[in-house]
Each structure stands twice: as structure tokens, then as C-alpha cells.
C-alpha angles and dihedrals in degrees: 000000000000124000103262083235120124131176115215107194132178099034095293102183119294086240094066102063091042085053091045089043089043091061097047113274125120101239129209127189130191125180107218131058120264123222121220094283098048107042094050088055083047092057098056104131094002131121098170122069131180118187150161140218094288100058121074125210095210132186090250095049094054088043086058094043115037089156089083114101106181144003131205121205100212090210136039099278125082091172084111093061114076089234092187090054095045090053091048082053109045097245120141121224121208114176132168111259095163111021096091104037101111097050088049096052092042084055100054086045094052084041100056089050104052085049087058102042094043097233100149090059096033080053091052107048084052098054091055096046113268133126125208124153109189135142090208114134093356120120146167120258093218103108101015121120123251117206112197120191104197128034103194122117103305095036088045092058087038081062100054102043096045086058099049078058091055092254111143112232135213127163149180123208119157096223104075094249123178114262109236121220110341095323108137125224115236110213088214143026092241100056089051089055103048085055103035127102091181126047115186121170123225104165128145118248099247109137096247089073094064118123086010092151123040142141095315096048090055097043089052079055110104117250120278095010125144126242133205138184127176097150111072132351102211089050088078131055104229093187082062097049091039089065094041086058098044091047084053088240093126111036089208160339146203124217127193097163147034151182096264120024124186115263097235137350132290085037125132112271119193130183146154088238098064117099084026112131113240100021131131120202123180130174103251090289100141096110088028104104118110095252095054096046090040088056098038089048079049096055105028098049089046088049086054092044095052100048087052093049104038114358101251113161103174121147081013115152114219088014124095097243109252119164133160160144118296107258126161131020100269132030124213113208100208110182107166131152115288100258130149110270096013088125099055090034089066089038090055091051093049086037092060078054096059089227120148123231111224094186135344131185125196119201123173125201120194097288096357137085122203118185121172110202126199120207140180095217142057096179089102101117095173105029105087084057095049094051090042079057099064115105100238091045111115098172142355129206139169138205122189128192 
């Protein structure tokens, strides 16, 4: 059974830490990332982990704690968490994919109209004293064509709420994904950028997407057209869109993230984009409202604590999905590599122990193998070893009630 001690970093939601402390676990919060060093010395002693974007769950860091059970990614993005290492090791990942859907969506929208309508420079030019009242370059959005990349959750509802606004929507997305309202699917990228208006970007973090739009993307947009992105930082070549802004070939663009982001607040941040007119930077905030951070620390922090006190894994992401009704007076959490006869195999050892099995769920992934095993007795004093000694067996835990 794992230590009821869990480490909350980069000012997850106060909730979070009350629903973790209210089931049991000493919680500690920090505010900042923590790099490698740092965050191995904080784990000493810790199976529970909450995070954000800045820290990274590296393979050296659960090589050096393998004490930690299970880490929750208090955002969208795992690409943080070394996936392949946690499976090797037996630790669950929950993250947010849906939580904060809605305050990322309201900001690309806001976003899109201050671009058009030039506020950020208008803005600019008032607060240092000048006044200058012209309708030059600024435009409605009513009418205009939205091209989303990317239809997943957050593009989806983009979609939806553009067009309630009379934009006109296209996408590309390279899963086949239902057009919603009247929005139009565009086969290729190229053929959303030479019609778009509007480009916002709403691409997942894996690593094949680095470096997805670049010099010739920008230069297939149609002239004076905005761009937006609000999903990954490495996935877009700033110097390149530093250079598209400055020819006057785009007439703006809005940035909430970026390939290196400081490690706390308060800390130096340096870019190309900064001095450019219309253009909007903020610091990686488009999740960041108190309604989304208050529902992801809710279900984050519940998805941690069920998987501690029972071994729920449901909505995990590197994890097979088992849930379940309390039976038994102990639980064994059995995650072992997805191998044929793994499962007799583990009933045969609790079998040579004459102990019966109450309940009992199997779930596979794609190489891995979960089973959560009920059973009426806790006098085994052998068996957890001799689980942990079966060659598929990549890690072994127990609950008791």
C-alpha cells in the first residue's frame, strides 16, 4: 500500500488539495515548477503527484521514485509525463481533456475580435496620449472565414460558437471528425489556408506535430490574414511568424504559448513578437479563468483519489479503464504487461494461497494488463511477493478496508 502523501506544484486549485486532505492524504502545494532536481528531492516519500505544463515527469525521475503511484496532469496536455515510462512502471496518468474547454474557446473569440478591431494598438496609442479615431483596417468578424486546424474539443466548440457569431467555418483535422452546424471540412491544410481569414491552432502536443507550422504555412495564408494559437507552443515556428508579421503579410496574431516558457512568475520573458503592432502575447493563460482551474482541481484531484482508495482508473490516460463496487476486504492492484495467461497465471498464485476471490475486473491497454482483485482475506503473508515474482508483472499494490 502506497504512503497517503501527495505534492501539488504550479498553483493547481486550492480545491484540489482540500478534496485530496479530505480523503486522507498530507498535501503539499508549491507554486513554481520544479525542474528534474528539484522535483525528484520533492518526491521523497510522495505517491501522489499534481502538476501543470512547466514540470516534466521524466524517466529519471520515476527511476529514482518508484514510490510514486500516480500522477495527474491538472490541464489537457501529458506531454510532460514520460507515458512509455510510467507504463513500464506501473504509474497511472489522469489529466483534464475537457475541464477547460469553454475559457479557452472564450479567449480565442475575444481574441479574434480585438485583432480585427485593432484594440491592442488603439489601446496603446490612448494610454500614451494620443488620440486617433479611424476605421481604417478594422473590420467585423461577421462574415469572415474561420479556419480551425484542429476539431477536436476545443476546435469543435470554437466552431460552434464562431458561427453563432456569423463567422463562416472550415476546418482540417486528420481524424474524420463530424462538421458541426454548417462548418465545412477542408480535405488539406493547404486548401484551409489559402481561404481562411482566421487561422487558429488547436493541435495535440505529440511530438510529431513539432515544428507543424512553419515558413511555408504562413506564406499559403492569404494575405493579411490573423493567426492564433492557444494549443502548444513547439508546434509553430515564431521566427516565421515573426517575419510574416513584420512583411505585413499577416495583419496579426495572438500567442498564448510558446516553446520555452519561464519556469515561475515574475521571471524574464523574451521573444521576436514583442514591439510588433497587432499583436497580442499572453503568458500561457488560455485555460487559465477561475471556473476552468476550480473544475479541473475537482476532477483531477477525485480521479487521483479514486484511483488511491479504490483503483479506479476510469477516463486515465495511459491506464485500461477498471472500476467497480467495493467487495472483499482487500483489493490487489495487478498491472503487468499484456501477455497471454497473465490472468491464470495470478489466479493460480492466489489460488496455492486458498484465498477466495470475491470480484475481480480485467482491463488491456494496448501493452499493458490491469486486474483488480477482491478478495475476503488479508492473512497472505507471502502472496503479494509472489505476484510481484511473475515475469509479466510490472507492479503490485494493495488496498485494505
Amino acid at each position: 500500500m502506497w504512503a497517503m502523501k501527495a505534492l501539488l506544484l504550479e498553483n493547481i486549485h486550492s480545491d484540489a488539495a482540500a478534496i485530496l486532505a479530505d480523503r486522507g492524504f498530507e498535501v503539499e502545494t508549491r507554486s513554481g515548477a520544479l525542474g528534474e532536481e528539484e522535483l525528484i528531492e520533492a518526491l521523497d516519500g510522495v505517491s501522489l503527484l499534481g502538476l501543470r505544463s512547466r514540470t516534466h515527469v521524466t524517466e529519471r525521475v520515476l527511476n529514482e521514485r518508484p514510490g510514486l503511484r500516480c500522477v495527474g496532469a491538472f490541464c489537457i496536455g501529458t506531454n510532460q509525463i514520460d507515458l512509455a515510462a510510467a507504463d513500464e512502471r506501473g504509474v497511472a496518468v489522469f489529466n483534464a481533456p475537457y475541464s477547460n474547454t469553454r475559457s479557452v474557446v472564450e479567449l480565442a473569440i475575444g481574441e479574434i475580435i480585438a485583432l480585427a478591431r485593432h484594440l491592442t494598438d488603439q489601446n496603446a496609442l490612448m494610454q500614451s496620449g494620443v488620440w486617433r479615431k479611424s476605421a481604417t483596417g478594422s473590420h467585423e468578424i461577421r462574415g469572415r472565414v474561420l479556419g480551425i486546424v484542429g476539431y477536436g474539443n476545443i476546435g469543435s466548440q470554437l466552431s460552434v460558437l464562431a458561427e453563432s457569431l456569423g463567422m463562416r467555418v472550415i476546418f482540417y483535422d486528420i481524424v474524420d471528425r463530424l462538421a458541426l452546424g454548417n462548418a465545412r471540412r477542408c480535405e488539406t491544410l493547404a486548401e484551409l489556408l489559402a481561404e481562411a481569414e482566421v487561422v487558429s491552432l488547436h493541435i495535440d502536443g505529440r511530438k510529431e506535430n513539432e515544428g507543424f507550422f512553419g515558413e511555408e504555412e504562413f506564406a499559403q495564408m492569404r494575405e493579411r490574414s490573423l493567426f492564433i494559437n492557444l494549443c502548444r507552443g513547439f508546434v509553430v515556428d515564431l521566427e516565421a511568424l515573426q517575419r510574416a508579421l513584420a512583411s505585413k503579410h499577416l495583419a496579426g496574431a495572438a500567442i498564448d504559448v510558446f516553446p520555452e516558457e519561464p519556469a515561475a512568475n515574475g521571471d524574464p520573458f523574451v521573444s521576436s513578437l514583442q514591439g510588433l503592432d497587432n499583436v497580442i502575447l499572453t503568458p500561457h493563460v488560455g485555460g487559465s479563468t477561475q471556473e476552468a482551474q476550480k473544475d479541473i482541481g475537482h476532477f483531477v484531484a477525485l480521479k487521483m483519489a479514486d484511483f488511491a482508495d479504490y483503483g479506479t482508473t476510469t477516463l486515465s490516460v495511459n491506464f485500461p479503464e477498471v472500476h467497480g463496487s467495493r467487495a472483499g476486504v482487500m483489493r490487489i492492484l495487478d498491472v503487468h504487461r499484456n501477455v497471454p495467461g497473465a490472468l491464470g497465471r495470478l489466479n493460480a498464485v492466489v489460488g496455492s494461497h486458498e484465498v477466495n476471490i470475491a470480484a475481480q475486473q480485467l482491463a488491456t491497454r494496448g501493452g499493458l494488463g490491469y486486474v483488480v482483485t477482491d478478495i475476503d482475506s488479508t492473512e497472505h503473508p507471502h502472496l503479494i511477493e509472489e505476484l510481484k515474482a511473475l515475469p509479466e508483472t510490472i507492479s503490485v499494490e494493495t488496498i485494505e478496508w
